[in-house]
py3Dmol code that shows the C-alpha trace and the ligand (Angstrom):
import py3Dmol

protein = """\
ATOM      1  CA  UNK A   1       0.000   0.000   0.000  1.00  0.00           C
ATOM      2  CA  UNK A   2       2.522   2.611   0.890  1.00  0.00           C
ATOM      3  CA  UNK A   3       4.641   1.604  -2.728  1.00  0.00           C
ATOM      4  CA  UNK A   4       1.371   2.281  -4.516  1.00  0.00           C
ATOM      5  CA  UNK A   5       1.571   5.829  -2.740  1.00  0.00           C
ATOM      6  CA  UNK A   6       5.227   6.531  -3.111  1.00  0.00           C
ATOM      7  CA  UNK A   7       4.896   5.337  -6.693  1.00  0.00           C
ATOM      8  CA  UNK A   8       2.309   7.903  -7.352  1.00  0.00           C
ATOM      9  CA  UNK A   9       3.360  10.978  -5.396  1.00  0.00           C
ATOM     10  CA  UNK A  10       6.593  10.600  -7.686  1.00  0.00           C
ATOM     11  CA  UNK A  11       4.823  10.362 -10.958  1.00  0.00           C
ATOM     12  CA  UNK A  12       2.930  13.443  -9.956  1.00  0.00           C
ATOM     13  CA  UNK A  13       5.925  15.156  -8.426  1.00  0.00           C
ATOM     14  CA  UNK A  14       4.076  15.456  -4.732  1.00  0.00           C
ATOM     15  CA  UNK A  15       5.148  15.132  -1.551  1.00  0.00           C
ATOM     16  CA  UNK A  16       4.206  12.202   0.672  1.00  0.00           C
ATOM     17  CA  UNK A  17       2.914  12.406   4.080  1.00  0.00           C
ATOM     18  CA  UNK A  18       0.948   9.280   6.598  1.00  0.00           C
ATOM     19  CA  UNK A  19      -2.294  10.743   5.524  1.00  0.00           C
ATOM     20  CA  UNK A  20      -1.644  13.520   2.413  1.00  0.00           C
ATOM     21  CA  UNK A  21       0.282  14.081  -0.392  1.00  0.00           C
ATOM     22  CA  UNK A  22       0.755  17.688  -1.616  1.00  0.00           C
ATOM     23  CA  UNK A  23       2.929  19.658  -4.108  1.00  0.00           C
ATOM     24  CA  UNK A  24       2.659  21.522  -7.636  1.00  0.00           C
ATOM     25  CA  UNK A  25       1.239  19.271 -10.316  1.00  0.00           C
ATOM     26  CA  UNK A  26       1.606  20.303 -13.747  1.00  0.00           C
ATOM     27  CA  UNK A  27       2.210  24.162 -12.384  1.00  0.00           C
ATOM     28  CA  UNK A  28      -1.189  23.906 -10.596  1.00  0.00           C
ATOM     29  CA  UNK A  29      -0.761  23.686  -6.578  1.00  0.00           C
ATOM     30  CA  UNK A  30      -2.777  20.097  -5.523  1.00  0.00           C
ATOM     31  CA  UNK A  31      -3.193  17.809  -2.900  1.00  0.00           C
ATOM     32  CA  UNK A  32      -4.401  14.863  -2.312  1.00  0.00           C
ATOM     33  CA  UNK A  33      -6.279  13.402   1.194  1.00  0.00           C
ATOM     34  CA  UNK A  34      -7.587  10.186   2.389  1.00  0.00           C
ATOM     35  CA  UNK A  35      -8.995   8.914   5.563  1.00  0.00           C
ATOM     36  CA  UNK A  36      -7.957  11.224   8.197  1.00  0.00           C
ATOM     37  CA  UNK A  37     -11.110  11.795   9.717  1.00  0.00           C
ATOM     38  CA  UNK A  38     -11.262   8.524  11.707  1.00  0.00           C
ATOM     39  CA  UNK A  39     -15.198   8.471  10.579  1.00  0.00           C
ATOM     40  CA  UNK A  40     -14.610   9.389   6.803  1.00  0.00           C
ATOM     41  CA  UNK A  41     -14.140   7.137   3.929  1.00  0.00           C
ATOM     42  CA  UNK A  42     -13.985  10.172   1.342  1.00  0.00           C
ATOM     43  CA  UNK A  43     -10.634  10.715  -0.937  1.00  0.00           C
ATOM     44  CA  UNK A  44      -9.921  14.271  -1.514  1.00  0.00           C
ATOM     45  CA  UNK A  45      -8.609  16.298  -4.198  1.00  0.00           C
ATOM     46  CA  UNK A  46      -7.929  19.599  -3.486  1.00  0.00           C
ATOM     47  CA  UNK A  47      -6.764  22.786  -5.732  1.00  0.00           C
ATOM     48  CA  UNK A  48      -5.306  25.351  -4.078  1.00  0.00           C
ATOM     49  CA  UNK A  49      -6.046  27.998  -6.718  1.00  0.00           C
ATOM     50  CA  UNK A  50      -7.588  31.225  -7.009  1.00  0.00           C
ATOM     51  CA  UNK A  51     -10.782  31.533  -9.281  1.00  0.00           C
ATOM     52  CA  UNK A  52     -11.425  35.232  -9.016  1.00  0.00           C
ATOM     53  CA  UNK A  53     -13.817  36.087 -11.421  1.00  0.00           C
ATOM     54  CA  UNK A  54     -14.609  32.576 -12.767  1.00  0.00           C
ATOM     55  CA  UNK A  55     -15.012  30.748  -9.845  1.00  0.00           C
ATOM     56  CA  UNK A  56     -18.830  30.309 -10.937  1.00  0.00           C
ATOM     57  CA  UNK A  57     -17.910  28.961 -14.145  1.00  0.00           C
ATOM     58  CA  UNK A  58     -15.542  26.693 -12.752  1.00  0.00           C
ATOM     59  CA  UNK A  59     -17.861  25.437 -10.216  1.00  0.00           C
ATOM     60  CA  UNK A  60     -20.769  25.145 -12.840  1.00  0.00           C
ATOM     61  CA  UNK A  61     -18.313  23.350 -14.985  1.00  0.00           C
ATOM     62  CA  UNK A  62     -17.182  20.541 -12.445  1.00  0.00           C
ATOM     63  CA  UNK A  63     -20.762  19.889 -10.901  1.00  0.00           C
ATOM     64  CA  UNK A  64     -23.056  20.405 -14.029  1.00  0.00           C
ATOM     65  CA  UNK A  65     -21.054  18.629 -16.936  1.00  0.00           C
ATOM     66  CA  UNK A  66     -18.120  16.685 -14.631  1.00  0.00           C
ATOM     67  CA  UNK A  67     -19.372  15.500 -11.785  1.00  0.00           C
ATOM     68  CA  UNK A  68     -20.828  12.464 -13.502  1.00  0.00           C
ATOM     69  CA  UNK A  69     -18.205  12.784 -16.579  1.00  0.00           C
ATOM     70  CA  UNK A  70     -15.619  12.271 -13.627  1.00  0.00           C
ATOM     71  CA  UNK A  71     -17.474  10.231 -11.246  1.00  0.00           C
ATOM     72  CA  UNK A  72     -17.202  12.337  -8.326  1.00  0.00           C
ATOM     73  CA  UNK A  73     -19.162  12.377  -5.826  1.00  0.00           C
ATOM     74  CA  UNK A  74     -19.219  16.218  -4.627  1.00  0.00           C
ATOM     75  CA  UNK A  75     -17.425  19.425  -5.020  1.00  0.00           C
ATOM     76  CA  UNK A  76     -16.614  22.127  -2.164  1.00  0.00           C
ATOM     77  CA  UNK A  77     -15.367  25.376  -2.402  1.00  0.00           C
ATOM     78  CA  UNK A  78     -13.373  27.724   0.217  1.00  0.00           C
ATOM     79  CA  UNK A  79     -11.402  30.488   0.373  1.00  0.00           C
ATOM     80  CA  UNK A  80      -8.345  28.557  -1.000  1.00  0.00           C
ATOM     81  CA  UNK A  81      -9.263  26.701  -3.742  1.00  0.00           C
ATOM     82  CA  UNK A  82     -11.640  24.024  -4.294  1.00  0.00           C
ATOM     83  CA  UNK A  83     -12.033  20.161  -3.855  1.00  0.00           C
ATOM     84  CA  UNK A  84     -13.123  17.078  -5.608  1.00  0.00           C
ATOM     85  CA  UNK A  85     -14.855  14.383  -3.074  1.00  0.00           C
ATOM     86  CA  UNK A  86     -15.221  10.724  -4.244  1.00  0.00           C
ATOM     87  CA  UNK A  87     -15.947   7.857  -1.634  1.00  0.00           C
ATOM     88  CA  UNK A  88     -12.605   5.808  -1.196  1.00  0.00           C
ATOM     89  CA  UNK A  89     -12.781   1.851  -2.484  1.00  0.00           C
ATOM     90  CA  UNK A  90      -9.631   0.259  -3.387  1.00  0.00           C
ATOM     91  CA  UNK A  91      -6.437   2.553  -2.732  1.00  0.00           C
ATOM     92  CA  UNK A  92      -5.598   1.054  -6.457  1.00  0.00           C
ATOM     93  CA  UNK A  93      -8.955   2.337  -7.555  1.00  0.00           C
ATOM     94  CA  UNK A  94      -8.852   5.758  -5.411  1.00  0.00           C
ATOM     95  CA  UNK A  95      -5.433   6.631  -6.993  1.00  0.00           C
ATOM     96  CA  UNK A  96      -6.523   5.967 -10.235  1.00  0.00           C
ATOM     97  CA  UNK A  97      -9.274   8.016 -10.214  1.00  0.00           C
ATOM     98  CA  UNK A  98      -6.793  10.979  -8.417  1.00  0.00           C
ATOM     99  CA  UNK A  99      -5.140  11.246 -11.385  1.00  0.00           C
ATOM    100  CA  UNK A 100      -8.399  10.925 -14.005  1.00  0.00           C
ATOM    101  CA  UNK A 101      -9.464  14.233 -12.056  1.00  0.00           C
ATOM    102  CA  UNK A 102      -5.538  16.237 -11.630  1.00  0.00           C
ATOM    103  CA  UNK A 103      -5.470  15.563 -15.414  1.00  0.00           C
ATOM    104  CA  UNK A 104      -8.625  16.783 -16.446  1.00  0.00           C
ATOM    105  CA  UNK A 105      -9.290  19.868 -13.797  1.00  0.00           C
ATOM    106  CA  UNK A 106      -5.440  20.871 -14.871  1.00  0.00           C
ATOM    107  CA  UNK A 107      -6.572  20.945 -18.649  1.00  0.00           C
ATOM    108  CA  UNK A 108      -9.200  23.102 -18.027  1.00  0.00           C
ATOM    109  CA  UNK A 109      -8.081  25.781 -15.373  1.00  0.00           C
ATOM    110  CA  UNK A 110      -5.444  26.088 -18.305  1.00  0.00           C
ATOM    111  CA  UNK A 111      -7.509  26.595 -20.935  1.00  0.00           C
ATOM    112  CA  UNK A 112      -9.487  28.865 -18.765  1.00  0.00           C
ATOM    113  CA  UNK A 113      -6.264  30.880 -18.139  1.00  0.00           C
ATOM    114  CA  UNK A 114      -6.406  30.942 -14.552  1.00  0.00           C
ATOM    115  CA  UNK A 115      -2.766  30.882 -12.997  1.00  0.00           C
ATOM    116  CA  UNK A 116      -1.481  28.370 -10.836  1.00  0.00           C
ATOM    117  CA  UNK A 117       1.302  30.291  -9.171  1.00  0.00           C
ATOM    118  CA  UNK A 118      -0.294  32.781  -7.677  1.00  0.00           C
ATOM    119  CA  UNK A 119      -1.385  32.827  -3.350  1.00  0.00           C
ATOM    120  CA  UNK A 120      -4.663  30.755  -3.655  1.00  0.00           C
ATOM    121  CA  UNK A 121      -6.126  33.532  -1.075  1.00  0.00           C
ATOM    122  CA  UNK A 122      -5.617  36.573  -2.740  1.00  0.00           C
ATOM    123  CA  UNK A 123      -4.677  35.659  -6.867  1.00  0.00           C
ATOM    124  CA  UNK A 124      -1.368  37.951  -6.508  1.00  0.00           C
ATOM    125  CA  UNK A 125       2.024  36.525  -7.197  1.00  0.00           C
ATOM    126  CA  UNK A 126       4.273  35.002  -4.668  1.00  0.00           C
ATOM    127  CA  UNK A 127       7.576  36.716  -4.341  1.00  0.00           C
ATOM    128  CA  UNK A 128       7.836  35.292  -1.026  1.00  0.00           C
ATOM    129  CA  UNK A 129       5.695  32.487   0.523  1.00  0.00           C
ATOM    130  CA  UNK A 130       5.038  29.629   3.140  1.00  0.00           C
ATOM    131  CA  UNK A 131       3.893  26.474   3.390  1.00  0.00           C
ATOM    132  CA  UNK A 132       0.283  25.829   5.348  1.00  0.00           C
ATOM    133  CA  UNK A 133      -2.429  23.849   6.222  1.00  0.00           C
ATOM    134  CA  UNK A 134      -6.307  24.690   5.421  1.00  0.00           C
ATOM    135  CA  UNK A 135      -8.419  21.908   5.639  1.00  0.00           C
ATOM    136  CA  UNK A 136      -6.240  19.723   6.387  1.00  0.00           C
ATOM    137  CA  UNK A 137      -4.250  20.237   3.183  1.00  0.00           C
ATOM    138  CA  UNK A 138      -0.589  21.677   2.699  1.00  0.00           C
ATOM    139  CA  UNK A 139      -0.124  24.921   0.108  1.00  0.00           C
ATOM    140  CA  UNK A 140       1.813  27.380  -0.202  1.00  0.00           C
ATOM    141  CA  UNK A 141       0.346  31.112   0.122  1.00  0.00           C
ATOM    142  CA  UNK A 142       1.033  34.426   1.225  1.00  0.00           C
ATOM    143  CA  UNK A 143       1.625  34.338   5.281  1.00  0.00           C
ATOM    144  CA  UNK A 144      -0.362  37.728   5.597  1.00  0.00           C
ATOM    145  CA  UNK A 145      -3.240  36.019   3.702  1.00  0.00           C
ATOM    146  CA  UNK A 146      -3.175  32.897   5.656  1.00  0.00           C
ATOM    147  CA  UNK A 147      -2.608  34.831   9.365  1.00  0.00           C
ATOM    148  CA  UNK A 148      -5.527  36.871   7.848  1.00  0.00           C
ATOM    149  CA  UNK A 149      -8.190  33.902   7.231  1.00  0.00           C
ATOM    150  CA  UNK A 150      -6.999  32.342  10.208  1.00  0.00           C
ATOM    151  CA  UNK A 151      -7.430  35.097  12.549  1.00  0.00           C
ATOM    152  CA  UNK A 152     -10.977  35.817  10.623  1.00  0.00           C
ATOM    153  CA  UNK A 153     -12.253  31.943  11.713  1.00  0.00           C
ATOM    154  CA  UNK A 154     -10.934  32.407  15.131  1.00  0.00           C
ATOM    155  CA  UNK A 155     -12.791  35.228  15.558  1.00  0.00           C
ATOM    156  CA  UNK A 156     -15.850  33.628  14.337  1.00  0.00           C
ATOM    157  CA  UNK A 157     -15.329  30.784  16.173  1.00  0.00           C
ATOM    158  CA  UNK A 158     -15.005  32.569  19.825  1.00  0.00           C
ATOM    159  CA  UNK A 159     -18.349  34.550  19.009  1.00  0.00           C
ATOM    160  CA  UNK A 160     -19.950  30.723  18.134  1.00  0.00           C
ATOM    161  CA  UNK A 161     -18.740  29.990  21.612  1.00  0.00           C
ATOM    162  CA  UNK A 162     -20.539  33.075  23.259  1.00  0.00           C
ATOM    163  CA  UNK A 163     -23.459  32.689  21.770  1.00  0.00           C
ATOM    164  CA  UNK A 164     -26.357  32.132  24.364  1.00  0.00           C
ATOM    165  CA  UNK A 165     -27.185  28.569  23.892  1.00  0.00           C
ATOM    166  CA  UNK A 166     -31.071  27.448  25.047  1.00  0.00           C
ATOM    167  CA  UNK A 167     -31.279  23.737  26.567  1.00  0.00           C
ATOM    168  CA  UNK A 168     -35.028  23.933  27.055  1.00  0.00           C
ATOM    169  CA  UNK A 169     -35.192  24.582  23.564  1.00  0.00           C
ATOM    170  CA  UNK A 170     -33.031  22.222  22.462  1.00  0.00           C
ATOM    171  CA  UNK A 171     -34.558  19.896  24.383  1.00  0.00           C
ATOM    172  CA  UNK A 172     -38.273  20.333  22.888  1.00  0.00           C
ATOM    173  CA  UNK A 173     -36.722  20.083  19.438  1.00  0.00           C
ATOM    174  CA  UNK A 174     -35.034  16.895  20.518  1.00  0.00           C
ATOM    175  CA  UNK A 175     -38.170  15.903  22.484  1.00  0.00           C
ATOM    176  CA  UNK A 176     -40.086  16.288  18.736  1.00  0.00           C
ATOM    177  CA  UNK A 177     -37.570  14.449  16.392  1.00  0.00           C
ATOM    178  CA  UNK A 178     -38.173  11.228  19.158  1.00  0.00           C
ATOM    179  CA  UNK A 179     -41.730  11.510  18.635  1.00  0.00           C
ATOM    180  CA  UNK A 180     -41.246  11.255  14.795  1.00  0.00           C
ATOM    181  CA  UNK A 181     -39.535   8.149  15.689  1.00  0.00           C
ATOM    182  CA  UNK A 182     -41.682   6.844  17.736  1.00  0.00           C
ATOM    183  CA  UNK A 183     -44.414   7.546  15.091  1.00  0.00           C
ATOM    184  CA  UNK A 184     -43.000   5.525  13.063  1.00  0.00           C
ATOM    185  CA  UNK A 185     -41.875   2.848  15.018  1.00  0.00           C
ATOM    186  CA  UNK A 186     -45.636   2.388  16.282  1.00  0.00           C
ATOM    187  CA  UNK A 187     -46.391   3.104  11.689  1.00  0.00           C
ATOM    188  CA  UNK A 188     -44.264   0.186  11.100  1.00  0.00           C
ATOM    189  CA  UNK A 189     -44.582  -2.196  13.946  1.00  0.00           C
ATOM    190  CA  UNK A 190     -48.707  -1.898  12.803  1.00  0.00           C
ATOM    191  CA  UNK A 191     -47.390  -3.227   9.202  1.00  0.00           C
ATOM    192  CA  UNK A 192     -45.378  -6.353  11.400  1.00  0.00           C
ATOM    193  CA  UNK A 193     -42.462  -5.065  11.106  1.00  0.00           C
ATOM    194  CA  UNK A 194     -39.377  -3.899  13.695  1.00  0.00           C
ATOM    195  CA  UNK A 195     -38.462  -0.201  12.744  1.00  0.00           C
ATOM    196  CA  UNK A 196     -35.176  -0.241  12.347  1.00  0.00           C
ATOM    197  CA  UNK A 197     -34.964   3.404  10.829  1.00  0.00           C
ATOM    198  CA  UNK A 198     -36.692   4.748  13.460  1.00  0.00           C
ATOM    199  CA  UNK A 199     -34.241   6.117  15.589  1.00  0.00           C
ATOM    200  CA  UNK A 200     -31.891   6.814  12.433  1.00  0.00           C
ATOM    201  CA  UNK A 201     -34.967   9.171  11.432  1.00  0.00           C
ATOM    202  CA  UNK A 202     -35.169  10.166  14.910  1.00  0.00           C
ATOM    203  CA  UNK A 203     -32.514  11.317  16.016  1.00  0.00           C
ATOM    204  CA  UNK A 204     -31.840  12.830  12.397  1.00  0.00           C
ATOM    205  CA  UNK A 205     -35.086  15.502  12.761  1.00  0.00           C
ATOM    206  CA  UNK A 206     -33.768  16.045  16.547  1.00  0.00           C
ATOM    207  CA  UNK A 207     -30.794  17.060  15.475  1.00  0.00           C
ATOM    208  CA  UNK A 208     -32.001  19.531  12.904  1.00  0.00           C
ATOM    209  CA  UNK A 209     -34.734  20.601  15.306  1.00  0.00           C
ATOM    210  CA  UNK A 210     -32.733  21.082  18.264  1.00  0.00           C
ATOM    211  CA  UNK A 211     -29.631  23.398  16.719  1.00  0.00           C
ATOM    212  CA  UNK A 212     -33.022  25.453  14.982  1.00  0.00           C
ATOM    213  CA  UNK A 213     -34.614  25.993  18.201  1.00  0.00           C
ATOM    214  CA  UNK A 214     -31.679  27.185  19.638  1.00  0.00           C
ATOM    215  CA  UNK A 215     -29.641  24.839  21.133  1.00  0.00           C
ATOM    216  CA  UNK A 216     -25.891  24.637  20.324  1.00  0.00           C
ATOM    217  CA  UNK A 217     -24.185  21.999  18.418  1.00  0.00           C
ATOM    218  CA  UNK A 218     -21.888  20.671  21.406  1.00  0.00           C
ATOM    219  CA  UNK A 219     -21.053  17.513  23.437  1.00  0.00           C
ATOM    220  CA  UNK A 220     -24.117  18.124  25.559  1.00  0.00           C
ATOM    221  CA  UNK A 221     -26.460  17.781  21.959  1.00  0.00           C
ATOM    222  CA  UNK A 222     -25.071  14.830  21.907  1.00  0.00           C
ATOM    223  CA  UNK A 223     -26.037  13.603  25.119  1.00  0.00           C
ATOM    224  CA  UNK A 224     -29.591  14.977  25.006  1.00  0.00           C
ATOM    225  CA  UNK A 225     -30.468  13.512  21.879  1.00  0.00           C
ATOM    226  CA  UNK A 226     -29.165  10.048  22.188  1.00  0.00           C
ATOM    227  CA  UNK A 227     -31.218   9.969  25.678  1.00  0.00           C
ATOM    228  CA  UNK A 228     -34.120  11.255  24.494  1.00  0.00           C
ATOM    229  CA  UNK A 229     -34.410   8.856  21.383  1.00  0.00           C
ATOM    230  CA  UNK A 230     -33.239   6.021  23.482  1.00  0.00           C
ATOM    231  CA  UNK A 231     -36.131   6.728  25.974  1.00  0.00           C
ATOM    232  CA  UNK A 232     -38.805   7.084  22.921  1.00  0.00           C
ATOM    233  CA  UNK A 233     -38.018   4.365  21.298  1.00  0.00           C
ATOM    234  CA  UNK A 234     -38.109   1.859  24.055  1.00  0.00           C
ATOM    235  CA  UNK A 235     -41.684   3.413  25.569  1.00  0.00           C
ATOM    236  CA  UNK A 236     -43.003   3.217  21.628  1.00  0.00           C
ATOM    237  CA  UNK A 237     -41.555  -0.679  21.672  1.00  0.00           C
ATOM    238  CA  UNK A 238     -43.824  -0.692  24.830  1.00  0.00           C
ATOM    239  CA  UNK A 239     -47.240   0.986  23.506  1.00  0.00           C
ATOM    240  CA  UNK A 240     -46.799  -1.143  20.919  1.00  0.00           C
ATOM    241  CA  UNK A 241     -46.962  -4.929  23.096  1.00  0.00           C
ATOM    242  CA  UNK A 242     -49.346  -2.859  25.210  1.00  0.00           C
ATOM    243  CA  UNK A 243     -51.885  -2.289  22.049  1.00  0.00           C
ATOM    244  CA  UNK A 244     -51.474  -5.845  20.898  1.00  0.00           C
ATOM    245  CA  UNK A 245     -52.584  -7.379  24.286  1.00  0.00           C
ATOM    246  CA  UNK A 246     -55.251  -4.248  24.645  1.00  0.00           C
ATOM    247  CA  UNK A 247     -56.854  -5.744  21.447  1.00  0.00           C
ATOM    248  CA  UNK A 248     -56.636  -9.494  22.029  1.00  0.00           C
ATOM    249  CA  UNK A 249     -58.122  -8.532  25.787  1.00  0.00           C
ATOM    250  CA  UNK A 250     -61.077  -6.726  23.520  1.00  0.00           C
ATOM    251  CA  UNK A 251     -61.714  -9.289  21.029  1.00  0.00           C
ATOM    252  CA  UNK A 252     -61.857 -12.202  24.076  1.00  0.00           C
ATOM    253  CA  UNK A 253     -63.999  -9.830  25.983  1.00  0.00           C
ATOM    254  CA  UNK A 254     -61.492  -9.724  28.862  1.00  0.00           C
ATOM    255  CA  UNK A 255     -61.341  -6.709  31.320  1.00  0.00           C
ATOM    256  CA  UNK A 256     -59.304  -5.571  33.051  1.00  0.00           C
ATOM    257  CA  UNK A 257     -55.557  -3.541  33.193  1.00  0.00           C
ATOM    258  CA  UNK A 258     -53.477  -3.821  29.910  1.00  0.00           C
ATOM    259  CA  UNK A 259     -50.223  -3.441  31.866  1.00  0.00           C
ATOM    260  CA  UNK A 260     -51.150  -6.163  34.078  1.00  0.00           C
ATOM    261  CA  UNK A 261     -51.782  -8.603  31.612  1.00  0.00           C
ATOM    262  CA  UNK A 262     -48.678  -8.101  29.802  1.00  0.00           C
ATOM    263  CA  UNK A 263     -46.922  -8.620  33.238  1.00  0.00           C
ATOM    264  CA  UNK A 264     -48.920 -11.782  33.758  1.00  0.00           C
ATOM    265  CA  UNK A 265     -48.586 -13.101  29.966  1.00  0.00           C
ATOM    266  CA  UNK A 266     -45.001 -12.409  30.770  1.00  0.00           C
ATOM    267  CA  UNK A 267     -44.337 -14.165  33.680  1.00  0.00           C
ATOM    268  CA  UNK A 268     -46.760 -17.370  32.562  1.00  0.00           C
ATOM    269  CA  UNK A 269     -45.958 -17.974  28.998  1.00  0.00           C
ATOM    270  CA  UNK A 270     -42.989 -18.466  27.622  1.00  0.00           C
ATOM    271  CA  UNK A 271     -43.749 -18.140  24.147  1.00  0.00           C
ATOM    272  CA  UNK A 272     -44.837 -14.404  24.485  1.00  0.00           C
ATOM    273  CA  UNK A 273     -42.108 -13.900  27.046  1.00  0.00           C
ATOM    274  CA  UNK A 274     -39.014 -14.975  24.329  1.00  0.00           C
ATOM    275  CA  UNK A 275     -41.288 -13.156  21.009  1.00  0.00           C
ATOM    276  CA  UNK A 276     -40.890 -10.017  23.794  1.00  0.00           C
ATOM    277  CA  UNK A 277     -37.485 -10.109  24.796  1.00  0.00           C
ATOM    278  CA  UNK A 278     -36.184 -10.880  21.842  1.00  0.00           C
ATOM    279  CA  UNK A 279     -37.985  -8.144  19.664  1.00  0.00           C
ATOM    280  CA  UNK A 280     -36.737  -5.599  22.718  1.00  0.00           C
ATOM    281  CA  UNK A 281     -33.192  -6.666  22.035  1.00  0.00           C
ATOM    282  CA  UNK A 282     -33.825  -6.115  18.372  1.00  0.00           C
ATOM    283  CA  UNK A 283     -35.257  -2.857  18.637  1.00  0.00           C
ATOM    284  CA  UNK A 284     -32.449  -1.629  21.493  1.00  0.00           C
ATOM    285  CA  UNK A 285     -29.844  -2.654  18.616  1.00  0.00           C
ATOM    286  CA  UNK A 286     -31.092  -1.236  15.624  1.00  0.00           C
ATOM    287  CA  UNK A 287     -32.172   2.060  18.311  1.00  0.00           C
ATOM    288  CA  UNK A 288     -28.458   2.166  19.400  1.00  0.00           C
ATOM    289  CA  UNK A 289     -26.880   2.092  15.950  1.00  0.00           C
ATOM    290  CA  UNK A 290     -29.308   4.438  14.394  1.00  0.00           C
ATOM    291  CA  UNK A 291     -27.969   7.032  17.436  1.00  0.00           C
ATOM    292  CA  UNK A 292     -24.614   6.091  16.907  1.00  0.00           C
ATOM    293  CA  UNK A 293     -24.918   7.007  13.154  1.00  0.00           C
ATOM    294  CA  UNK A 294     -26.343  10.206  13.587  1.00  0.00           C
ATOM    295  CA  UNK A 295     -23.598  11.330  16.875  1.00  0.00           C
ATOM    296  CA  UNK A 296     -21.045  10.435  14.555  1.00  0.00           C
ATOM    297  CA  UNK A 297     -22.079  13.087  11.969  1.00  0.00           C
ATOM    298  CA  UNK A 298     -22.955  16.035  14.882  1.00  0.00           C
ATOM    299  CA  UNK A 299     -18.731  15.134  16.280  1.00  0.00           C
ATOM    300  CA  UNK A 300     -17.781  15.393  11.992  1.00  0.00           C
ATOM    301  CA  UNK A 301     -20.090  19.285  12.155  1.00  0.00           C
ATOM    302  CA  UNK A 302     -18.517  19.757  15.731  1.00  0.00           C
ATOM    303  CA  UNK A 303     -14.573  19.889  14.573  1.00  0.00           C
ATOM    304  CA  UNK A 304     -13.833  23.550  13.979  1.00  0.00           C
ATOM    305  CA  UNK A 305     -12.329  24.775  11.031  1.00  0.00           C
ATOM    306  CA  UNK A 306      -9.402  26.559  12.953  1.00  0.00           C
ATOM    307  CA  UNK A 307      -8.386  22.855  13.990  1.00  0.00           C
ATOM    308  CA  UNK A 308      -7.396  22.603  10.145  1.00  0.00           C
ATOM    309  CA  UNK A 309      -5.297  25.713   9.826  1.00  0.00           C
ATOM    310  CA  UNK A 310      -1.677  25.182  10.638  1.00  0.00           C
ATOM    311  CA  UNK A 311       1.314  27.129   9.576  1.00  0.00           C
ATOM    312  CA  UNK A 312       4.309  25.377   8.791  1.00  0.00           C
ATOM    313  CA  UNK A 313       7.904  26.050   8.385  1.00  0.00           C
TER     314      UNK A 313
END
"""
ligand_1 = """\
1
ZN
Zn -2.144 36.265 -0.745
"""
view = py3Dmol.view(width=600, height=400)
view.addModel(protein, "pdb")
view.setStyle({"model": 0}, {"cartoon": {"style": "trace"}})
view.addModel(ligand_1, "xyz")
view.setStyle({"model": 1}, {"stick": {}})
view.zoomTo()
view.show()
């Protein structure tokens, strides 16, 4: 694996790194970054160019007539460059694909006329310049430019942090996106089936509804909505037996309390008691790795963007 990458970052004249490669391709500045977001399978081609004036065309170019031309996945833009996303398979197959995109981006910025010598912050030439990290990705660019961006994010960042931040609010919002779970937990469990999605879906609209009702997007989100999906989704697992044994009590003319019966049916039979158990331990599962799924992307939103800014020497 690391030949494959040592024999590529020399073809392309790029540096090699444990989780990057970098350099100037073809007189474009690129790099090139897998897998070091422990919860990200994405490859990553960045260039570290300036736009200017046709950084719509560009764009338009790569995700209107490219993206499926090129197979990749998705296209981001910031204030140094841009990059091409496509999920990671095979390193083989990853690297291949690397180049497919260099080549054909390179062609095109040329033909386009924009420079690929110049700071990717500010389009000026570089008389004098330093290596750093944006994104996660090594460039070279003015020092001024890059102290500027830098000190812009911070800034940014700190007023994030001082915003007033509303748990109660949060919490309803959380308290709703459960409820949309457990709607359609007790939706699917009437069709005979387990809901597996439900807490994916869940915890998904908490999310969105707890950071719009005001609540911040820290560890404590976490927390709240895992609990509060957990909670949901085992009392809609419980409606749910409750019902069934509420309408076999009807239909036998039986009277009495729901909750008791279930206890009793419970303790007596041991069909009902396994079907019970077992479908709880389904439904905790498939409730535990829907949360888990959804915290993973709210940790991926929580890293700030300062955390990918480095200057180097
Ligand atoms: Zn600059």
């Amino acid at each position: 694996m690391k030949k494959q990458l040592e024999q590529f970052a020399a073809e392309h004249t790029l540096s090699l790194n444990k989780s990057d490669m970098y350099g100037s391709y073809n007189g474009y500045q690129v790099s090139i970054r897998w897998g070091n977001i422990w919860t990200s399978s994405a490859f990553y081609v960045g260039f570290h160019v300036n736009l200017g004036n046709k950084a719509n065309e560009v764009i338009n170019w790569l995700t209107i007539s490219q993206k499926k031309e090129l197979r990749i996945a998705n296209v981001t833009v910031d204030g140094s460059g841009f990059y091409c996303i496509f999920t990671n398979m095979t390193l083989g197959s990853s690297l291949k694909k690397a180049h497919t995109v260099l080549y054909a981006v390179i062609e095109y910025l040329k033909a386009q006329g924009i420079p690929g010598d110049v700071c990717p912050y500010c389009g000026l030439p570089m008389e004098e310049k330093k290596l750093v990290e944006d994104n996660f990705c090594l460039f070279n660019a003015h020092e001024a430019c890059f102290a500027s961006k830098l000190s812009q994010v911070q800034d940014a960042e700190t007023a994030e942090a001082s915003m007033p931040n509303n748990y109660l609010k949060g919490f309803l919002g959380a308290l709703l996106g459960g409820l949309v779970g457990m709607l359609i937990f007790w939706g699917l469990f009437q069709l005979g089936f387990l809901a597996s999605i439900s807490s994916l879906v869940g915890a998904l609209v908490g999310s969105l509804l707890y950071t719009k009702f005001g609540g911040k997007n820290n560890k404590m989100k976490i927390v709240i909505i895992a609990v509060v999906v957990f909670v949901l989704t085992a009392a809609a697992f419980f409606l749910c037996y409750l019902q069934v044994v509420r309408d076999a009590m009807t239909e036998a003319g039986v009277y009495g309390s729901t909750i008791e019966m279930l206890s009793y049916l419970l303790e007596t039979n041991q069909e009902i008691r396994a079907a019970f158990w077992g479908d709880f331990a389904m439904s905790i599962v498939f409730t535990i790795v829907g949360i888990v799924v959804v915290a993973m992307s709210m940790v991926r939103q929580q890293k700030k963007v300062s955390s990918g800014m480095k200057k180097h020497s």
